[in-house]
C-alpha positions in Angstrom: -6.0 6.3 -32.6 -4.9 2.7 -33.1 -5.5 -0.4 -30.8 -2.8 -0.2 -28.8 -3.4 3.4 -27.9 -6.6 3.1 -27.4 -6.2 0.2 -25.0 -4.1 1.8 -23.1 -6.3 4.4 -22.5 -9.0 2.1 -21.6 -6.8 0.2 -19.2 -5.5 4.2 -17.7 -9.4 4.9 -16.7 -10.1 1.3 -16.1 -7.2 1.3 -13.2 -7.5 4.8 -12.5 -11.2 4.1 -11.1 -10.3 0.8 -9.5 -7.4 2.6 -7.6 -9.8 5.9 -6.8 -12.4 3.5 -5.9 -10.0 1.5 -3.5 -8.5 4.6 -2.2 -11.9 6.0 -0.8 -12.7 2.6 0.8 -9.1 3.0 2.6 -9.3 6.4 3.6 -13.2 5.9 4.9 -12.8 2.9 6.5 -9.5 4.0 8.5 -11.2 6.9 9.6 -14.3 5.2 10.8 -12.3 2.8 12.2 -10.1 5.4 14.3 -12.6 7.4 15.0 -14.3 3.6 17.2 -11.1 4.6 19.8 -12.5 5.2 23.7 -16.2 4.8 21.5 -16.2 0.8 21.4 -12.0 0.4 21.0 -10.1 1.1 24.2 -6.6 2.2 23.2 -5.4 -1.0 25.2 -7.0 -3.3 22.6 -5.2 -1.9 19.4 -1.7 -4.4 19.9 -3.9 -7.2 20.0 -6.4 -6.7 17.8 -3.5 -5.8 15.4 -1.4 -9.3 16.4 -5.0 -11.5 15.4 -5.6 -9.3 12.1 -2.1 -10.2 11.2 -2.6 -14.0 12.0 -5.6 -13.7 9.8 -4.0 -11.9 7.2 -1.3 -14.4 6.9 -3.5 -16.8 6.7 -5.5 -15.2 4.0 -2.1 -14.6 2.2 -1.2 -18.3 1.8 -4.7 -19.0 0.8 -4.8 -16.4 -2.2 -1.0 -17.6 -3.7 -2.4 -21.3 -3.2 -5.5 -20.2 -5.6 -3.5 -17.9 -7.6 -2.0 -21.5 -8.8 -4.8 -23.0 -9.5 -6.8 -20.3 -11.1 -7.1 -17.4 -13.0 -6.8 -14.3 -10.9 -8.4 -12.3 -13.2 -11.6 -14.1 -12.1 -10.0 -14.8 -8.1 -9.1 -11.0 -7.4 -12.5 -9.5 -7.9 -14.3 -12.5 -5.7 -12.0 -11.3 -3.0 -13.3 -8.0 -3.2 -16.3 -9.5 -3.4 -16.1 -11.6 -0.2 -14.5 -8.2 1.7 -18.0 -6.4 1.0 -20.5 -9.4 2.0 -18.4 -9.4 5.7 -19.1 -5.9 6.1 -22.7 -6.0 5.1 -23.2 -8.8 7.5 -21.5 -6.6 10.1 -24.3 -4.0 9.0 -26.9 -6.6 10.3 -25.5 -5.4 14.0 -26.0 -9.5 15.1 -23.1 -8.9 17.8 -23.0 -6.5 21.0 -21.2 -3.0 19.8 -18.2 -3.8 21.2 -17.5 -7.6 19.7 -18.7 -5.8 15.9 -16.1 -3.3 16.7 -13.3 -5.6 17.4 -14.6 -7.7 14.3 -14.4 -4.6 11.8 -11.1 -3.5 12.9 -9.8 -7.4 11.8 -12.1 -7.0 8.6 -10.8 -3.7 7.7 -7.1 -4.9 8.4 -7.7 -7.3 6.2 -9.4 -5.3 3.3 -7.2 -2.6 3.7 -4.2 -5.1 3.5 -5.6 -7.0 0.4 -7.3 -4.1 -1.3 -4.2 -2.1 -2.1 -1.9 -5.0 -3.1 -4.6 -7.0 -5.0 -5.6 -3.9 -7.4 -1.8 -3.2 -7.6 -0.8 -6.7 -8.5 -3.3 -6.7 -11.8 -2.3 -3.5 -12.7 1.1 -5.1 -12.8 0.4 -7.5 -14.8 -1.2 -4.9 -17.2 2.7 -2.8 -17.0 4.0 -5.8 -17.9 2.1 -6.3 -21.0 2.5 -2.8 -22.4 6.2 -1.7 -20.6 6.6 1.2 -21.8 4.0 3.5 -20.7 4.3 2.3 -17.1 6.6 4.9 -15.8 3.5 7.6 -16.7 0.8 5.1 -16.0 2.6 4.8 -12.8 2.2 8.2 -11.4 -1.6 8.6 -13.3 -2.8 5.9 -10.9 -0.8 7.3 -7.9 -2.7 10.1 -8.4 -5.9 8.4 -9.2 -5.8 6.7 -5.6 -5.0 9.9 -3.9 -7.8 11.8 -5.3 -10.2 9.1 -4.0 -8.6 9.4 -0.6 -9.7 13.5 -1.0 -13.0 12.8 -2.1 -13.5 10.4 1.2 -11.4 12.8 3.5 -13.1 15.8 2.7 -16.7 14.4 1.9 -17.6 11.0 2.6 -16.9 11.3 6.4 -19.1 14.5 7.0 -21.9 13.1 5.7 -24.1 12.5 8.6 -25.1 8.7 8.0 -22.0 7.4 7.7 -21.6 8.2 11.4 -24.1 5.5 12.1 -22.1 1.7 12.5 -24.5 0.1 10.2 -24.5 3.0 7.3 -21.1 2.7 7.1 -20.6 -0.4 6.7 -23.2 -0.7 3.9 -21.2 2.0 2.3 -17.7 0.0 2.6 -20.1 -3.1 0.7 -20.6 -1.2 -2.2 -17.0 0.4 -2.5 -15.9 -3.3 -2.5 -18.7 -4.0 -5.0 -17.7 -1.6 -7.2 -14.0 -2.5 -7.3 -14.7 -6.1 -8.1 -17.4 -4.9 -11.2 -14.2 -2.8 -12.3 -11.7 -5.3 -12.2 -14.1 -8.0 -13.7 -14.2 -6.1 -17.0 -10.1 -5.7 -17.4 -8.8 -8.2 -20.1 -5.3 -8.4 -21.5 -4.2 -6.6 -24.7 -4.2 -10.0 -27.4 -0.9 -8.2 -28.5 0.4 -7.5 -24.8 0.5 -11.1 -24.1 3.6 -12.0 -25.9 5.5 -9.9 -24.6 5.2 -11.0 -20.6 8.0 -13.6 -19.8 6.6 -16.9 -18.5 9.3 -19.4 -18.0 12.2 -18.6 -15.3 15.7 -18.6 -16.5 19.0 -20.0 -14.3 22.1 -18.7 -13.7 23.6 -15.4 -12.0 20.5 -13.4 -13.2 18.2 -15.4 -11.4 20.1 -15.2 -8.0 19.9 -11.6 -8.6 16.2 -11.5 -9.5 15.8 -13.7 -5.8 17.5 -11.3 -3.9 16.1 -8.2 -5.7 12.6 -10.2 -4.1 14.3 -10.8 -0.4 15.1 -7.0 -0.5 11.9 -6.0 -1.5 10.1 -7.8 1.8 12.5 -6.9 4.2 11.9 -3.1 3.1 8.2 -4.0 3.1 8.7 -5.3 6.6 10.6 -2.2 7.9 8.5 0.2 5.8 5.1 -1.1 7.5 6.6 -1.5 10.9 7.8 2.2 11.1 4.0 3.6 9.2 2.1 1.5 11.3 4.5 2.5 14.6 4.0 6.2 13.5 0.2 5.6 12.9 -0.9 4.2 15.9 1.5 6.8 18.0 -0.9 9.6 16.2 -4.0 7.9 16.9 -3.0 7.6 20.3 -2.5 11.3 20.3 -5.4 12.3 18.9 -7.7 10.3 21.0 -6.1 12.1 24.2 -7.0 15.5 22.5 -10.8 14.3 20.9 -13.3 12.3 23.0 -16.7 12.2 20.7 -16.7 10.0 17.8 -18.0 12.2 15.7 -14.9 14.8 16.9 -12.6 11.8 16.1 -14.2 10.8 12.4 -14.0 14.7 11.4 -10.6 15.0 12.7 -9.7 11.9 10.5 -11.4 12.8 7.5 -9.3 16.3 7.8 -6.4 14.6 8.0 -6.7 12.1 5.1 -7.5 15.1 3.5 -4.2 17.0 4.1 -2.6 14.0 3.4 -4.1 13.7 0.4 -3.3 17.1 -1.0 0.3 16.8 0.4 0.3 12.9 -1.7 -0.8 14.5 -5.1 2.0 17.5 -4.5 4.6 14.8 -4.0 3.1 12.7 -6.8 2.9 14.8 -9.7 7.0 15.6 -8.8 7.2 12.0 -9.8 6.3 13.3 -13.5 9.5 15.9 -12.9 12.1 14.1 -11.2 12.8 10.8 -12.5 16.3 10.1 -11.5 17.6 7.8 -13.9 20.0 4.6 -13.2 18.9 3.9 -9.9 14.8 5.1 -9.3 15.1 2.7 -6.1 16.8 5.8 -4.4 13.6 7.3 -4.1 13.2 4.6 -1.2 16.2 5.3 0.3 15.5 9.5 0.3 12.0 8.3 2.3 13.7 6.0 4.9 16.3 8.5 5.3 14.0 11.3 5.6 12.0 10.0 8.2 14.7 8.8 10.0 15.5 12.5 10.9 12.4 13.7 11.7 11.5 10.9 14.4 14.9 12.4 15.9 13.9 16.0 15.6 10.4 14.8 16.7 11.5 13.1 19.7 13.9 16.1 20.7 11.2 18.7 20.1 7.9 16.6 20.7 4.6 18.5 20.7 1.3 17.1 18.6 1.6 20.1 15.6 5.3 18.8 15.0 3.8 15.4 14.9 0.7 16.0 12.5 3.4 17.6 10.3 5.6 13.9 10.5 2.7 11.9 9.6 1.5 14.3 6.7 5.6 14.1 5.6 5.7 10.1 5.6 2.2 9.2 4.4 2.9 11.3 1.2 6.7 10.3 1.0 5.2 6.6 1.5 2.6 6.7 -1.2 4.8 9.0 -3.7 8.9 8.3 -3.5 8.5 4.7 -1.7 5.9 3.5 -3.3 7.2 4.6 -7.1 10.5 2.9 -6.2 8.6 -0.6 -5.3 6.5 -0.1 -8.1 9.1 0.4 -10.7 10.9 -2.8 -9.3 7.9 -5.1 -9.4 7.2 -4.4 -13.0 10.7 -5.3 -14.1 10.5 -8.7 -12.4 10.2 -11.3 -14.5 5.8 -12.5 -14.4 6.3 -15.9 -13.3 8.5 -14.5 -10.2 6.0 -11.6 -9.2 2.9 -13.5 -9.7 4.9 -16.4 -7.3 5.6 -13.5 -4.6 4.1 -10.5 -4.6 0.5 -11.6 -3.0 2.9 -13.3 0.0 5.6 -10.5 0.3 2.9 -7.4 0.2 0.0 -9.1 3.0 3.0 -11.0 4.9 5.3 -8.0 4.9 2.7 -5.8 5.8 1.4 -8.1 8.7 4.6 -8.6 10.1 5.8 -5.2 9.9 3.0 -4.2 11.8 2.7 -6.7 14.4 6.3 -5.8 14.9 5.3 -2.4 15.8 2.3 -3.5 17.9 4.5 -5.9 20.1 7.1 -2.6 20.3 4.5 -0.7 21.4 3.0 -3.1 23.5 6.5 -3.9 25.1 6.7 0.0 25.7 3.5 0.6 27.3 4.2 -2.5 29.5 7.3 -0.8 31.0 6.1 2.5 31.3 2.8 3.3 32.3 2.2 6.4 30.7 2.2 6.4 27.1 6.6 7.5 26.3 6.3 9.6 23.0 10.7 10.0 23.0 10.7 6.5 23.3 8.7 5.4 20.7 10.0 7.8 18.3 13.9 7.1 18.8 12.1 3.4 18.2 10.9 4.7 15.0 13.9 6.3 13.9 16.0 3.3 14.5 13.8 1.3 12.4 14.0 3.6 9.3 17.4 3.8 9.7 17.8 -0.2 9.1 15.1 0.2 6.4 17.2 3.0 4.1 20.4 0.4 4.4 17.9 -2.1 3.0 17.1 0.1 0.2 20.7 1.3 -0.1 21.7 -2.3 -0.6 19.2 -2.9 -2.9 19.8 0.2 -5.2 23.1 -1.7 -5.4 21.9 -4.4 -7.1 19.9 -2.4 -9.7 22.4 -0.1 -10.6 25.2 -2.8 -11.2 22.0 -4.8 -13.1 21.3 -1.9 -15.0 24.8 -1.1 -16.2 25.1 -4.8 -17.8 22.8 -3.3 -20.1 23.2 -4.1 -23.6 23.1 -1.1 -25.7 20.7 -2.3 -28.7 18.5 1.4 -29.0 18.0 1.8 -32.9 17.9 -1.6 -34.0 14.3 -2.3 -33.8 10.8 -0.3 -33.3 10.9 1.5 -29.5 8.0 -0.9 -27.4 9.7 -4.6 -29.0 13.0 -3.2 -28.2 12.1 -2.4 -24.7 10.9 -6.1 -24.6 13.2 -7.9 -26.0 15.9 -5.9 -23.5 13.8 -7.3 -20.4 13.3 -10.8 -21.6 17.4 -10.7 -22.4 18.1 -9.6 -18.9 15.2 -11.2 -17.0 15.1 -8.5 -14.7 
């Protein structure tokens, strides 16, 4: 096996554990979290808890890309993880009443579960743009990684009977962060990778089109979050009217990560299958599309099994199809332009879309007293909707980018053509 093999195997493991390792800190600390509703969290206090995690999450945003300029985030990253871990284990010290350490790790875990994701992502990024050419595998390989961390926290983490205990389980969330910053810590760039990532912008038509490419990419993060996070909460709010105990309400959300788990690796390893090629940002548009009809069918038939099977359909759809397609287009960005936006677009994007769907849902509860399923799905729907013109729009762009190709195959080896094709196009 030669070096560059071999590192890319060591970066495939290396990844693949930081995303498992991230995935089981999501999946745990969601479930603990939801399973705090009518237990410390009345339902009431979920928009505005959501509005000030967003406020800090903005904030937080604008902090990391001001540091991300003035240092190296190979060193930054980690310390965030880090600083996520040594909040929770001072929240494990229970110096606050229940009910303000409650409201305090539902911020914290908006924010870790915000910046986790994205942060891991955006090295592994970097790492895709080193080595382009096994990304659309290495793609998929951590996909699945991540999901099979959610499986191993769905099905076992959140039966174990400390982790029911507030202060266990936040010791527990600690170490996960811990572990993902020792992980990251030892990931280094390929010596031979690094001249092939582009560090200087270009002018011109390209760049316009590289600009918009972004602007597309956070109005479909916006939409994509608001309509998840709409969907999410209008579960949770079901559930907690069908389970009462908190231990009821962790084992119900550690079965349903679970599900959604196996239902994310089914949708996943198709990714290895069905490629299409010329325009892989229709995967987006198949999601938003897709869950635009089943709010609609949801909201003309509404019962809770129909719903379960609507959030098991868009969490896998989200995290297979969607998230490929976002994937795919942050990697062929130029460096200099994803390292400038992708820590604002992914924790600003996320934020907004979701305080968008807490002030919907606030709105809705504030005209009607009772809590209007029809309503807020036909909400949903309309907001999918808007997101698949997004990504239809945007598929536009890439297609007619992709078409201006030049054909240069055969002329040099395979992994220099590749980059010599990107730096031509500055994609």
């Amino acid at each position: 096996m030669d070096q560059r093999s071999s590192g890319y195997s060591n970066h495939t493991v290396l990844f693949a554990l930081s995303c498992g390792v991230v995935m089981i800190h999501f999946v745990f600390s969601r479930a603990f979290r939801d399973s705090l509703l009518q237990n410390g969290l009345p339902v009431a206090s979920l928009p505005g808890l959501i509005v000030i995690g967003t406020l800090f999450s903005l904030l937080l945003s604008f902090v990391l890309s001001g540091l991300f300029k003035r240092f190296d985030r190979a060193t930054v990253i980690p310390l965030v993880y880090i600083s996520m871990g040594a909040g929770e284990l001072f929240l494990a010290l229970n110096f606050f009443p229940l009910d303000i350490a409650c409201r305090a790790f539902y911020i914290l875990i908006s924010l870790s579960t915000a910046t986790g994701l994205s942060l891991v992502w955006l090295r592994a990024s970097d790492w895709f743009s080193e080595d382009p050419s096994h990304k659309e595998v290495a793609i998929p390989t951590l996909l699945a990684a991540g999901t099979a961390g959610g499986l191993i926290a769905g099905l076992g983490l959140v039966h174990l009977p400390f982790v029911a205990n507030f202060s266990n389980a936040n010791v527990v969330l600690a170490l996960l962060n811990f572990t993902t910053a020792a992980l990251l810590f030892t990931y280094r760039p390929s010596p031979c990778g690094q001249k092939w990532t582009q560090t200087k912008p270009v002018s011109g038509q390209r760049e316009k089109r590289n600009h918009l490419v972004v602007m597309m990419l956070a109005a479909s993060t916006i939409l994509g979050a608001a309509g998840s996070t709409l969907l999410d909460l209008t579960y949770r709010i079901s559930a907690s009217e069908r389970y009462h105990s908190r231990q009821e309400l962790l084992h119900f959300f550690g079965f349903l990560q679970a599900m959604l788990g196996v239902t994310t690796v089914l949708a996943q390893l198709g990714l290895w299958k069905w490629q299409p090629s010329g325009g892989r940002r229709s995967m987006m548009m198949i999601y938003a599309l897709g869950g635009s009809f089943a709010a609609i069918l949801t909201a003309i038939v509404p019962n809770f099994a129909l719903l379960t099977a609507m959030r098991t359909g868009e969490y896998a759809t989200r995290n297979s199809l969607f998230r490929f397609g976002t994937e795919m287009t942050y990697a062929e960005l130029p460096n200099y332009l994803r390292e400038q936006t992708r820590p604002v677009v992914d924790v600003v994007g996320e934020r907004i879309g979701d305080s968008l769907a807490a002030g919907l849902l606030q709105l809705i509860l504030f005209i009607n007293s009772s809590f209007p399923l029809r309503i807020v799905l036909f909400c949903l729907a309309g907001i999918t909707f808007l997101l698949w013109a997004v990504c239809e729009r945007m598929t536009r762009i890439t297609v007619r980018r992709s078409r201006r190709k030049p054909a240069l195959e055969g002329k040099q080896n395979s992994m220099l053509l590749y980059a010599s094709v990107k730096e031509g196009e500055n994609v």
